[in-house]
N, C-alpha and C positions, 0 to 999 in steps of 0.2 A: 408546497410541492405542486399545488394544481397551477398558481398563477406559472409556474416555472416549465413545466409542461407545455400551457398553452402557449411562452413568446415562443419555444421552441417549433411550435405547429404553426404558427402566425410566420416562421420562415420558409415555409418548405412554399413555395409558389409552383407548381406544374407550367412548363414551358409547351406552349400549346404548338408547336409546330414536331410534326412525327417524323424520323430522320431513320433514314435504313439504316437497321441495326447490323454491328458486322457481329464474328465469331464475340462474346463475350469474355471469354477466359484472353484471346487474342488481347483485345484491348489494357486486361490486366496485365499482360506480359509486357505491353509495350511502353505504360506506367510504371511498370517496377525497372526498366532500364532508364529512360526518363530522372528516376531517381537517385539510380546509384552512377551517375555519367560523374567522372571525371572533373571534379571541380568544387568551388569553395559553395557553400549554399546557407543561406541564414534564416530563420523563421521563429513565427510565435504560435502558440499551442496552448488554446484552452481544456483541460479533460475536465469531467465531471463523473462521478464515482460514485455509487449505492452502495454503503457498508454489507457486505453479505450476510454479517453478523448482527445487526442491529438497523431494521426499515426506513425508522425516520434521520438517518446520519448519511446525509449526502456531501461527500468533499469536491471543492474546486480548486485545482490547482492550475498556473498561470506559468507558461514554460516560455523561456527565451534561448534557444540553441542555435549555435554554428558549427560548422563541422568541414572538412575537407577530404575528399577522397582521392587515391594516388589513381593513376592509369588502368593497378589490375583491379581497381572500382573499391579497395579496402581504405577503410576508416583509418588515417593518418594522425587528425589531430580533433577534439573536438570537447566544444564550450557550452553546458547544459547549465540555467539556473531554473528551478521552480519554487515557484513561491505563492504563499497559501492566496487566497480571494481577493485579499486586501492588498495584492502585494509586497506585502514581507516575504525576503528570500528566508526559504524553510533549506533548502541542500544548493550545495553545486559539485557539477561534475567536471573535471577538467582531465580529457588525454590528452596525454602527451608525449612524444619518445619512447612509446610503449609502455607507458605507464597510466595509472587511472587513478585520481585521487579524488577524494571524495569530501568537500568539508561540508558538517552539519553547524547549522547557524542557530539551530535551538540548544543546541548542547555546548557547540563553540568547542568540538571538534573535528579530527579529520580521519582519514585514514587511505590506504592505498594499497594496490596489489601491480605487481609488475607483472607484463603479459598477461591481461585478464582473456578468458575465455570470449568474452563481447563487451562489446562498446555500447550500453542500452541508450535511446533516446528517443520520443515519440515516432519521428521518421523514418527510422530503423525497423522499432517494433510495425507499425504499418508493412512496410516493406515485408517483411517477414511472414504477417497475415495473410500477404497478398500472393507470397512463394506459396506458403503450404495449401492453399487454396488452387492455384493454379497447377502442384506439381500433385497433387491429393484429391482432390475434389473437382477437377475444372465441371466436367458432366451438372454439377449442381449450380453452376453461376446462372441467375436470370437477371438480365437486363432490362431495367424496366424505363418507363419514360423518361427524356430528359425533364433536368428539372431546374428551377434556380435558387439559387442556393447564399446569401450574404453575396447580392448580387451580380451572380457568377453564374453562367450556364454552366450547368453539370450532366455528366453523364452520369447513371442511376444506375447500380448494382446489388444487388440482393441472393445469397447465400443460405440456405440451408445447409447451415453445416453439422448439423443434428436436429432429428426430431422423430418422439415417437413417445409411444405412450407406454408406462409401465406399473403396475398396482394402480390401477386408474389413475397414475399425477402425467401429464405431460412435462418432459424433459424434452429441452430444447438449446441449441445454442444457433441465432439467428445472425446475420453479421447484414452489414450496411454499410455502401462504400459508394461515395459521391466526390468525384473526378472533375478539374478546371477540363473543361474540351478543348481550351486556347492551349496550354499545360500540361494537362493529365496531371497535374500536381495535385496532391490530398486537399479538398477543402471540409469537408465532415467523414466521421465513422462511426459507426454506435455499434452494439454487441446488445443484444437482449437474451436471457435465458433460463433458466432453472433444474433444479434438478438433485440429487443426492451429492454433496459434497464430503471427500473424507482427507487426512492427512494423515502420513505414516499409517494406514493400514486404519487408521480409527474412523469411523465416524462422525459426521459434524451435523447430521438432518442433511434436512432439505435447504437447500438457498435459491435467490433470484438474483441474479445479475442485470445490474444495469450501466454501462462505459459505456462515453462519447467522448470525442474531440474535433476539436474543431481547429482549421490551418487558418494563418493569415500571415499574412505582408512577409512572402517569399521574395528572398533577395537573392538573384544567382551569377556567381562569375565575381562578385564584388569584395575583394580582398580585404578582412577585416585587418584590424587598427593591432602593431606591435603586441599589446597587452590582454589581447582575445582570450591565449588559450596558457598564458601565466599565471603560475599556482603560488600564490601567497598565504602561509601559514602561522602567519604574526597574529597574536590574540588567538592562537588554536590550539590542545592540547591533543595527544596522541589516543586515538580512542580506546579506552579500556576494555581488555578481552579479561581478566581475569575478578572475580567477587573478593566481598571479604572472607580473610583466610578463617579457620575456628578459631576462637579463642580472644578475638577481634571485639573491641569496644562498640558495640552498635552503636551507630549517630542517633541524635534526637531526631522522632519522632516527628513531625511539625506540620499535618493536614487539616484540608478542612474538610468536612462531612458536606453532603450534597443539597442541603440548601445555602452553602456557601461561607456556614458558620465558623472559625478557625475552632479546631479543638485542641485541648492544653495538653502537652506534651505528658502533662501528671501522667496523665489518663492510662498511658502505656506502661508508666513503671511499676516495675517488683510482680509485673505478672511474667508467665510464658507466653510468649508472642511466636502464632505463626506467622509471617509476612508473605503473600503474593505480591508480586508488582507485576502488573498485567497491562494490557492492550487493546481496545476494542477493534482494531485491525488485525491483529496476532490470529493465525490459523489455529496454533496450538492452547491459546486462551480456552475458547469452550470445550478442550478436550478436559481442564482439568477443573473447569467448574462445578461438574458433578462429586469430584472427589473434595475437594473444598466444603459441599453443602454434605456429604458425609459423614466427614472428620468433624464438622461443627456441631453435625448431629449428635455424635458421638460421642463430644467431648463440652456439650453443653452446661451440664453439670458439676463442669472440674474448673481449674482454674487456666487452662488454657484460650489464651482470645485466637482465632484467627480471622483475618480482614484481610481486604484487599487494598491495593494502593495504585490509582490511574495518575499516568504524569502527565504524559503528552496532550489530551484530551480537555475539550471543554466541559464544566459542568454539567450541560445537556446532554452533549455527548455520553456521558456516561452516566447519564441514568435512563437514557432509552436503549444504551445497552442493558443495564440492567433491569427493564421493562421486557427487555425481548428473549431475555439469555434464564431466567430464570433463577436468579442468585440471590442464595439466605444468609449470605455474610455479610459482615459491614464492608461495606465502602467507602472509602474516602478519597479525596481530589491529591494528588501532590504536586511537586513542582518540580520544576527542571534539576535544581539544586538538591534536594532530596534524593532522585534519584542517581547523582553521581557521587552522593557523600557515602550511597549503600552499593555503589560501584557495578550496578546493576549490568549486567551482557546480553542486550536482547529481551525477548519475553517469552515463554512467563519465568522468574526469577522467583525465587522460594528461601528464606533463612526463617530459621527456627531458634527463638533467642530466650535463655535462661532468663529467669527472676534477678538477675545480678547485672541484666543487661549484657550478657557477653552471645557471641554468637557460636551456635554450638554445630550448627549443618548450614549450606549452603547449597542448594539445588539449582539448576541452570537446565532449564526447557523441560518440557515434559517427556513420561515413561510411563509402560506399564508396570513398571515394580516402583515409581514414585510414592501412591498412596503405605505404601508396604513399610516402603523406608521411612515415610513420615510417622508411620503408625509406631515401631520399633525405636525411634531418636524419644516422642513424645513419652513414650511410656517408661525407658528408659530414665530420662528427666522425670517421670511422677513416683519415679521409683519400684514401678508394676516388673 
């Protein structure tokens, strides 16, 4: 993290000539029309992302979008891939005709909604930042030196858009917006902050925020190629919204434990199995891994196992979540295939499975009557 830090500091050069600053929030307004003008527009998008939930899980994701806007400036047609560090495409988004699809390349499906609420894509979301800033906060914009930037003169923006201090912690959310001067086109943004996070009315602690992006190789006016914004669904299955029903043959078991060991499918049979399949992204993951180190507590002396099961996630990854998060259950690594043989929808996902291997509950996201109903299935099965 330091060496990644420093290239980042080793870009920022101060542009030693001082330029009369005009209105601040001005300039962001005349940026945000800039953006949404009338026309085809194509770009590449680095983010990089601090897990909220787990310190040392920093993601890079590498975005290639095109997108076209009609006259009254609205999103007509538009072509989003991202894909992880290495460049493997992880999703893509494709509108079109008022429609949104969406295929996942790790699962190798897809799914769609017609008429979506929004069309998300890095240059949107910015744009967006840059309205509620300007229609909400303008009084807060400080413009600060220009500066150069992946060598680009920039203008320098800096935002308080929260900050103050409460129970002695400083809660902040800082924003950062570095502008081409030739353009006004986004070439960096970063977000710094902290502060009490909750979801659904819960609690989650405290977190620190850290997103940036970074623009490059705007192409404007240059009409892409027939097959830009074509949705091909060949090798793609429809994405599953429903679990296994009760009564339902659990699939075999098939993970490895966190030094990478595979562990034998035995392991799991003829006991009662609670199963999490969780997330170290998932908002609602730490809400329910207090009740998890409960239930385990609780039930440590019967024959009931409960573990958790990370699919998506690297090994690392999911043991500096588990470094950060506090978690006394087993863990285990899965795989893509795992989680679609137990039809999993989202996270966190919860089945409770008889000694005979059949599936007796199926739970899908968290609640405050979840631990309740776990409590009542399990005991039920122990015969209490």
């Amino acid at each position: 993290m330091r060496s990644f830090m420093l290239m980042i500091i080793g870009l920022f050069i101060f542009y030693p000539f001082a330029k009369a600053q005009q209105n601040p929030a001005s300039t962001l307004k005349r940026a945000v029309e800039v953006g949404e003008k009338p026309r085809f527009i194509s770009y590449t998008a680095t983010t990089v992302k601090k897990n909220i939930f787990s310190d040392n899980d920093t993601s890079v994701t590498r975005i290639s979008e095109t997108l076209t806007r009609s006259a009254q400036r609205k999103i007509v047609a538009q072509n989003t891939t991202n894909s992880d560090r290495f460049g493997h495409p992880v999703f893509r988004d494709v509108f079109i005709h008022d429609t949104l699809y969406t295929l996942d390349f790790r699962d190798s499906v897809y799914s769609f909604q017609v008429h979506p609420k929004t069309v998300i894509g890095s240059l949107t979301d910015y744009l967006e930042e840059l309205k509620y800033v300007i229609d909400r906060i303008p009084s807060l914009v400080q413009q600060r030196p220009d500066t150069v930037i992946d060598r680009r003169i920039c203008y320098s923006f800096f935002v308080k858009r929260y900050d103050t201090v409460v129970n002695n912690n400083h809660d902040f959310t800082h924003l950062y917006f570095y502008l081409d001067e030739k353009t006004l086109l986004p070439v960096y943004t970063k977000e710094l902050g902290a502060g009490s996070a909750s979801k659904g009315g819960y609690s989650l602690g405290r977190v620190n925020v850290f997103n940036e992006r970074r623009f490059a190789n705007f192409k404007i006016g240059q009409v892409p190629n027939a097959t830009t914004f074509k949705f091909d669904k060949v090798g793609f299955d429809v994405e599953n919204k429903q679990m296994l029903e009760n009564g339902s043959v659990a699939p075999l078991i098939q993970v490895a434990n966190l030094t990478g060991k595979k562990v034998s499918p035995e392991e799991f049979k003829n006991k009662t199995l609670l199963i999490e399949f969780g997330s170290t992204t998932c908002g609602a993951n730490p809400l329910a891994i207090p009740m998890l180190n409960r239930l385990a507590e609780k039930h440590k002396a019967s024959e009931v196992t409960i573990l958790s099961i990370y699919s998506d996630e690297t090994t690392k990854q999911i043991r500096d979540y588990v470094d950060a998060n506090n978690i006394n259950v087993p863990i285990y690594k899965g795989n893509i295939k795992l989680k679609k043989s137990f039809k999993t929808v989202g996270t966190p996902n919860f089945y409770l499975i008889d000694k005979n291997g059949l599936v007796v509950r199926a739970f899908h996201g968290y609640s405050d009557t979840l631990e309740n109903e776990l409590t009542l299935a399990i005991n039920e099965l122990k015969g209490n």
